[in-house]
N, C-alpha and C positions, 0 to 999 in steps of 0.2 A: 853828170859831174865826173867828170875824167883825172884820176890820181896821177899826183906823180910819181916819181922814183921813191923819193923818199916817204911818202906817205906806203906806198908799197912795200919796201921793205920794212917801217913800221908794225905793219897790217900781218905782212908774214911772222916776224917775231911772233907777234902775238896767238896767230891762228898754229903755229909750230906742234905745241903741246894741245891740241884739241883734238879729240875723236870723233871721226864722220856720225855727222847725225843723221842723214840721210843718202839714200841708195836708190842710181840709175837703177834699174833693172830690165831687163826683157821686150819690157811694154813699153819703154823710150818715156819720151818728156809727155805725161797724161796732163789732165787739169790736176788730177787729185795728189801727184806728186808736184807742181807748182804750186799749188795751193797748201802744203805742208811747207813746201821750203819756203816761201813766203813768212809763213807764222811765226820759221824757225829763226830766219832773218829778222821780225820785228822781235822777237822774243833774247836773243844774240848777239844780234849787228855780222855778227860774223859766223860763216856758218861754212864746215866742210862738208862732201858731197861724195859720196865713192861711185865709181861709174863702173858699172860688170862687163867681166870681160864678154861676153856671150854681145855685147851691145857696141854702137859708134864707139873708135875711140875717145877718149876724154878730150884732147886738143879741138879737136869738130863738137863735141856736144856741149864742153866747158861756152865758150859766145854763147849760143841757142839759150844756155839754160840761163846764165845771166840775165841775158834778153825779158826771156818768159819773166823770170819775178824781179825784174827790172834794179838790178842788183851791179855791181863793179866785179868784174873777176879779176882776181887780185892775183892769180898763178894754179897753175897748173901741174903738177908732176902725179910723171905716170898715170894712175886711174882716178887721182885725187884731184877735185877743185874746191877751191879757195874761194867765199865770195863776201862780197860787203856790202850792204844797207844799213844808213844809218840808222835809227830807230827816228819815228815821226816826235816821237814825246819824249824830251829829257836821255839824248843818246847820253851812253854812257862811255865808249871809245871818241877818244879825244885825239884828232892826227894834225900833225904835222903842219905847219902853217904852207902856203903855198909861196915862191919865192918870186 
């Protein structure tokens, strides 16, 4: 499912005021950090990411980590990424129709 603009900047309003819930580290994209963000993603829809400096920048690892929990990256800044999954059961963010 490929967002548009405006579902986009929806997305971002929203995720503006949330704090990363989860953190790239060292050890790069494991199963057991996909398989957190995952969780966090059906537990969320929407879920920030902090990526450590010691590690790929975030623009390069932002795609990959989407990819792995099969997730919309919604934006990038700096060491931070944005990502969206709807939830399978009764989402609760509601976007933007498509035009």
């Amino acid at each position: 499912m490929a967002l548009t603009g405006k579902q986009r900047r929806h997305l971002r309003a929203l995720g503006h005021h949330l704090n990363a819930t989860v953190q790239l580290g060292q050890k790069g994209l494991t199963p057991e950090l996909t398989k957190k963000l995952v969780e966090e993603l059906e537990l969320h829809e929407l879920v920030k990411l902090k990526v450590g400096q010691d590690t790929v920048p975030a623009k390069e690892a932002g795609p990959a980590i989407a990819k792995a929990a099969e997730a919309e990256l919604v934006q990038v800044i700096g060491r931070t990424v944005l990502l969206y999954k709807a939830r399978k059961k009764d989402p609760e963010i509601r976007l933007p129709r498509k035009a």
